[in-house]
C-alpha positions as CSV (number, residue, x, y, z in Angstrom):
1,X,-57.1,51.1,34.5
2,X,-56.6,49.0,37.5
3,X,-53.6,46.9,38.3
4,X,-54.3,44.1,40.7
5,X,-50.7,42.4,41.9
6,X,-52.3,38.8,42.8
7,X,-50.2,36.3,41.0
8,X,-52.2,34.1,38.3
9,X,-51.6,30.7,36.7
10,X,-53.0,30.6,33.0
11,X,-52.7,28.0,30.4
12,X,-52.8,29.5,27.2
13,X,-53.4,27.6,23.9
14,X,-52.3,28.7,20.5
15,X,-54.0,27.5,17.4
16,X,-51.2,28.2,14.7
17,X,-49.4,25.2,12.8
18,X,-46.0,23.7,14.5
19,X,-43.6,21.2,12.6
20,X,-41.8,18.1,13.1
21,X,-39.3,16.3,10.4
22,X,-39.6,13.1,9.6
23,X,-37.0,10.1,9.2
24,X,-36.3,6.9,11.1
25,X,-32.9,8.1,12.6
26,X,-33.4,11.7,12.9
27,X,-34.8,14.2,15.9
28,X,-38.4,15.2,15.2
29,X,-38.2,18.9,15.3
30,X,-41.4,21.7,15.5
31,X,-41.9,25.0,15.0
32,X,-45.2,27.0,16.2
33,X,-47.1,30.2,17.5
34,X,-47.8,29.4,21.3
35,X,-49.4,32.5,21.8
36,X,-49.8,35.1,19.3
37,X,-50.6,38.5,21.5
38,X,-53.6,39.6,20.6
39,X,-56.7,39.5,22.4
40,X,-58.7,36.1,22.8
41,X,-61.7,34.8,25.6
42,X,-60.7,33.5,28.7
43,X,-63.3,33.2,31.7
44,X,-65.5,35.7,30.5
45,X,-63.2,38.0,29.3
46,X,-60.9,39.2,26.5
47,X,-57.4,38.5,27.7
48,X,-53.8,39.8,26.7
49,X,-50.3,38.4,27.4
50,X,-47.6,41.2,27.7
51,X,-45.3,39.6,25.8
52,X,-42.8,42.3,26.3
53,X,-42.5,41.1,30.1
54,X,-41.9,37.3,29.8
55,X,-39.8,35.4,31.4
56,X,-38.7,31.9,30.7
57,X,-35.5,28.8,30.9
58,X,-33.7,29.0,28.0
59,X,-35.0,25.4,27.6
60,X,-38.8,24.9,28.5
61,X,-40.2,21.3,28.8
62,X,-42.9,20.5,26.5
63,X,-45.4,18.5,27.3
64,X,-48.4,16.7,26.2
65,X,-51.7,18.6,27.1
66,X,-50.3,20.2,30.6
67,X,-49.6,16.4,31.9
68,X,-46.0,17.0,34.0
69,X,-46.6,13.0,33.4
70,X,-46.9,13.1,29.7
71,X,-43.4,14.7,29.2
72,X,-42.8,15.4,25.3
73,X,-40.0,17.2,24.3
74,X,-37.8,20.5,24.9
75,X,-38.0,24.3,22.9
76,X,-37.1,27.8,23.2
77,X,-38.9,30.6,23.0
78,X,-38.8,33.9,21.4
79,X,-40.9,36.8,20.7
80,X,-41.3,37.7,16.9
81,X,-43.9,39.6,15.4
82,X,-46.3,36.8,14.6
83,X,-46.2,36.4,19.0
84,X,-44.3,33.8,21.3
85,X,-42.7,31.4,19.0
86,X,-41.5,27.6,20.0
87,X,-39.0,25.3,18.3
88,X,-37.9,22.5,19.5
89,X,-37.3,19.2,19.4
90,X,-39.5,15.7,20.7
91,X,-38.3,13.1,22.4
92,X,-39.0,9.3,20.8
93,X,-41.0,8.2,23.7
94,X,-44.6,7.8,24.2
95,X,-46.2,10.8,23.8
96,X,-43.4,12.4,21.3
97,X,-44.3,9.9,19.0
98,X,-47.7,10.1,19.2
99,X,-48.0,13.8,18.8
100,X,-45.8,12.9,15.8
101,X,-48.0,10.5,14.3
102,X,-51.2,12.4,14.8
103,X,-49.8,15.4,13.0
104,X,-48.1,13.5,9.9
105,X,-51.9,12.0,9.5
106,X,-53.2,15.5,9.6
107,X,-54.4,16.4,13.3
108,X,-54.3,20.3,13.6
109,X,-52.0,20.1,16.7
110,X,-52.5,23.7,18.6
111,X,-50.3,24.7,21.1
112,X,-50.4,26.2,24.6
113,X,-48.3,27.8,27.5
114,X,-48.7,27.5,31.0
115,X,-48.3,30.9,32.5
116,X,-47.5,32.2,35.7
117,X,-49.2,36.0,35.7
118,X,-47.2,38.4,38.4
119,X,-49.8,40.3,38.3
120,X,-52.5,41.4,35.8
121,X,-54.6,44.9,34.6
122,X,-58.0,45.4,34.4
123,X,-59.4,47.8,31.4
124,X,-62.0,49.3,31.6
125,X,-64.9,48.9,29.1
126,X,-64.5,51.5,26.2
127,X,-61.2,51.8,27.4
128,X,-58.4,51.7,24.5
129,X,-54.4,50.4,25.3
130,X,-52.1,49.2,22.9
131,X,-50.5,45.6,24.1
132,X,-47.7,44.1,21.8
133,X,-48.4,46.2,18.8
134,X,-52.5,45.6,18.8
135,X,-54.8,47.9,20.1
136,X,-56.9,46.4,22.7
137,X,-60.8,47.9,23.5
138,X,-61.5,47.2,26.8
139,X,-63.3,45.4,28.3
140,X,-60.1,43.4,28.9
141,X,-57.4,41.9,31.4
142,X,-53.8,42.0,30.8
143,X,-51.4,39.5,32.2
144,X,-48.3,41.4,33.4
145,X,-44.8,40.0,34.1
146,X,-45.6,36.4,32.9
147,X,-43.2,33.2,33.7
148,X,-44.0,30.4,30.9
149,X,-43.3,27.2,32.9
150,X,-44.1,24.6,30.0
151,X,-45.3,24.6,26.5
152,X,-48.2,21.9,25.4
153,X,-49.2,20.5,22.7
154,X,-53.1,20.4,23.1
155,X,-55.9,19.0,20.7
156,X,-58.4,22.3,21.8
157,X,-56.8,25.8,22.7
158,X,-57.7,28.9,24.0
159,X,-56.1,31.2,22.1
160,X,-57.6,31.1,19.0
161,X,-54.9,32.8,16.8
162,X,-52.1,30.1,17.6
163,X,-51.6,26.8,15.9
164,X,-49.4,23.8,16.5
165,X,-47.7,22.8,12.8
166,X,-45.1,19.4,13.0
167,X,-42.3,19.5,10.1
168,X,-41.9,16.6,8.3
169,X,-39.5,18.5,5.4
170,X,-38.2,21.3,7.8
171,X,-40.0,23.8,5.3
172,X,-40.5,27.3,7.0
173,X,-43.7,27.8,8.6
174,X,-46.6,28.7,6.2
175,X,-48.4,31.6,6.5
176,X,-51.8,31.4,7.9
177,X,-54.7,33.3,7.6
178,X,-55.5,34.5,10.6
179,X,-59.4,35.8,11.3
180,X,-59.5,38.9,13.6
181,X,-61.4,38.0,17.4
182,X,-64.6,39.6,17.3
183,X,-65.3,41.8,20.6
184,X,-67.4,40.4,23.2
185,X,-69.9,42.6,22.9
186,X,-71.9,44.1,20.2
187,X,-71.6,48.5,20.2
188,X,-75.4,48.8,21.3
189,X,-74.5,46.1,23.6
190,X,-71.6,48.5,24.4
191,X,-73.0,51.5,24.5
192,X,-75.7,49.9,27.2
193,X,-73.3,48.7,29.0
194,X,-71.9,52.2,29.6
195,X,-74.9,53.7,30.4
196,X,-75.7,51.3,33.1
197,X,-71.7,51.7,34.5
198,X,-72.5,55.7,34.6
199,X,-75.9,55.3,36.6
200,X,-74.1,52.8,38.6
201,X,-71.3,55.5,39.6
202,X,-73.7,58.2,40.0
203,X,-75.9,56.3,42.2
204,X,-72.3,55.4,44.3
205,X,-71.4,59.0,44.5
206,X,-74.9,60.3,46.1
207,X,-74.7,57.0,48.7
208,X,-71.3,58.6,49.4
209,X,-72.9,62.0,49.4
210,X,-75.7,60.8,52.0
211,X,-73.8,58.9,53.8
212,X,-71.6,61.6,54.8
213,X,-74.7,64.2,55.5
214,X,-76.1,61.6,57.8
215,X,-72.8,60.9,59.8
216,X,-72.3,64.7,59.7
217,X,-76.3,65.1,61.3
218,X,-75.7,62.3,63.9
219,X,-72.6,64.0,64.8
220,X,-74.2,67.2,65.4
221,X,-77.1,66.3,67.3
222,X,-74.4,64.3,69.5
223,X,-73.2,67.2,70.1
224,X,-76.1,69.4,71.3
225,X,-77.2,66.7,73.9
226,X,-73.6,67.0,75.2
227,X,-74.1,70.5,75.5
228,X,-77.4,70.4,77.0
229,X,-76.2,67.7,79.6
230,X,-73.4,70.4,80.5
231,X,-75.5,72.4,81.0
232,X,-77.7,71.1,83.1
233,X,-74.9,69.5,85.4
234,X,-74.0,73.4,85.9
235,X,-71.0,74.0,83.4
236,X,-71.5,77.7,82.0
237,X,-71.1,77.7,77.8
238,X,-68.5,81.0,76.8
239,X,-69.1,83.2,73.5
240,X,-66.4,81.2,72.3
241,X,-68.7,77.6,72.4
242,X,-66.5,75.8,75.1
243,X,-67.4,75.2,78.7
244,X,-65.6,76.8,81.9
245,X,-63.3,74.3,83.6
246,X,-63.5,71.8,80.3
247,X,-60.3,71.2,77.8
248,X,-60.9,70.6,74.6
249,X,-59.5,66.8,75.5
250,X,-62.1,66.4,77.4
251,X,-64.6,67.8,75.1
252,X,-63.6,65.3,72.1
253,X,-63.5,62.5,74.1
254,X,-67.3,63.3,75.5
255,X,-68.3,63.4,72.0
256,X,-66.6,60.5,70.5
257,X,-68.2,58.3,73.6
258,X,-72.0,57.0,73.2
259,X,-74.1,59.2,75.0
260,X,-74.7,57.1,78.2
261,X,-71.0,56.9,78.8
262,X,-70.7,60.6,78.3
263,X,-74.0,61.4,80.9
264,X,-71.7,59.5,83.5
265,X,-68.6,60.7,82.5
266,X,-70.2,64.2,83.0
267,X,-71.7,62.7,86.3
268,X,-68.0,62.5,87.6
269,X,-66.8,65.8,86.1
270,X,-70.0,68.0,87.9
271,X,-68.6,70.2,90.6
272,X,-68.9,69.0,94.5
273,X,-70.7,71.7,96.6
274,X,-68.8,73.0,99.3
275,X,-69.2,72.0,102.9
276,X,-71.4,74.1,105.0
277,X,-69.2,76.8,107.1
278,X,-69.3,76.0,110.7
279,X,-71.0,78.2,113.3
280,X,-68.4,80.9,115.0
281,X,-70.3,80.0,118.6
282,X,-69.2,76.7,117.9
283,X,-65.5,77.7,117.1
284,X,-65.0,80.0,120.2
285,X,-64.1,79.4,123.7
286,X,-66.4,81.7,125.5
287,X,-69.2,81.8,123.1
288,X,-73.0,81.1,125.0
289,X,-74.9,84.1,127.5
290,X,-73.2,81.9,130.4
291,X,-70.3,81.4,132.1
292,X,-67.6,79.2,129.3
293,X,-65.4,75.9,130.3
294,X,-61.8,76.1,129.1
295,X,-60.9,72.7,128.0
296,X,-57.7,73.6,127.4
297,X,-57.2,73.0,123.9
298,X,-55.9,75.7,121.0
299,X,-58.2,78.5,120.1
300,X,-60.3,77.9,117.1
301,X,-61.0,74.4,118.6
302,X,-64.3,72.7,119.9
303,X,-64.9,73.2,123.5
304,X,-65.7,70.5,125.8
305,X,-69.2,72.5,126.7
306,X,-69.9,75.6,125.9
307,X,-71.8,77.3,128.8
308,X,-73.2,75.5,132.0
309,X,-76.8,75.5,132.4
310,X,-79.1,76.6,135.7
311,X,-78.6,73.2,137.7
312,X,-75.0,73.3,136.9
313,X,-74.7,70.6,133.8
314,X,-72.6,71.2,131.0
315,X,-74.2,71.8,127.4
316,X,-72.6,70.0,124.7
């Protein structure tokens, strides 16, 4: 199972009755399941609130279907085993009183939270987890660490476990039947779907597989021109596989340079031959069949001439 820490922001609608009380002078209160745990669609997938990791104001604002203009009323929430409960109260403006009027004619208010994910799990498909008591078959995300902003009343929800009921009598809140989500997928559909995730891995792993072979080739052909350049520029290979007057430094960074770049760099490490040795008759004083001119200068230096020919003239 994967955990991805990029924050989300979900509004999540509950479809289970709330309840407002009726009478001229008093506070019209409600009662409802905002979200009720268990799995339900969202985007494409089934989704899960951890409703063991909320947090929340100990007042939330309540609003009328996510509008921060359409302000509504005030509850609190708590986590029971029917899922995140909110009772409050709305306020006898505007949109209280017409969320209060639809229900007492019989609108099936549902209810919704805006939710601010910390971060969120992906299970995998066949995968089983229990979340807040229910067992959850993957594929499914799981909403992690969630901060409920607001609580809406909404006319079409996502959630389809929650309902929104308004008290006119402040009665407890009825029991409702509630039909278990279906998965998404069928368990040929399933099964298929499995299949097709194992080819896919198994056609990954021999990419990887190749992949590595080839970069494990390139480097060794790399590696014999190298060599053979070596070679040819007159290092001498030992038993051992390194070359005479060459540091392994200097070998890896050969091979970790493109192969022009290591023919030059070789260029510049090739031995210099040594200058020629100068003739001895060259070096001496009185070297020649004739007579020799001292110049004066230190033995083992050039002389001026070094013997004088027939007609008398120096040779140089």
């Amino acid at each position: 199972m994967d955990t991805n820490n990029t924050p989300l922001k979900i509004k999540l609608s509950a479809a289970l009755p709330v309840a407002l009380a009726t009478g001229a002078d008093k506070v019209r209160t409600f009662k409802g399941v905002a979200n009720s745990g268990k799995p339900f669609g969202y985007g494409g997938y089934q989704t899960v609130v951890d409703l063991a990791q909320l947090s929340h104001k100990a007042s939330v604002p309540v609003l009328l279907e996510h509008s921060p203009v359409k302000m509504a009323g005030v509850c609190s929430l708590s986590v029971t085993a029917d899922g995140l409960i909110a009772e409050g109260s709305l306020l006898s403006n505007e949109f209280g009183t017409q969320i209060a009027e639809a229900a007492d004619q019989g609108f099936p208010w549902e209810m919704s939270v805006y939710a601010q994910a910390e971060s969120y799990e992906e299970l995998a498909a066949g995968a089983v987890l229990s979340v807040n008591g229910n067992e959850v078959t993957g594929p499914a995300v799981i909403l992690r660490r969630c901060a409920i902003r607001e609580v809406s009343f909404t006319a079409v929800g996502v959630d389809g476990e929650t309902e929104a009921v308004v008290l006119s009598d402040g009665s407890p809140l009825p029991d409702i039947f509630k039909q278990p989500l279906e998965l998404s997928m069928t368990p040929e559909e399933k099964q298929a779907f499995d299949d097709l995730k194992a080819e896919v891995d198994t056609l990954k792993a021999e990419k990887a597989e190749a992949e590595k072979k080839l970069k494990e080739a390139e480097a060794a052909a790399k590696k014999n021109q190298v060599k053979a350049k070596l070679s040819a520029a007159g290092f001498k290979e030992g038993e051992d596989g390194k070359f005479e007057g060459l540091s392994d430094a200097t070998m890896t960074v050969l091979l970790s340079a493109d192969i022009e770049a290591a023919e030059a760099m070789i260029a510049d490490l090739t031995p210099k031959a040594a200058p020629s040795a100068v003739p001895a008759a060259l070096l001496s004083e009185g070297a020649g069949k004739g007579e020799s001119e001292h110049t004066g200068e230190a033995e083992g230096k050039f002389s001026v001439a070094s013997h004088k020919g027939l007609l008398g003239g120096a040779y140089v």
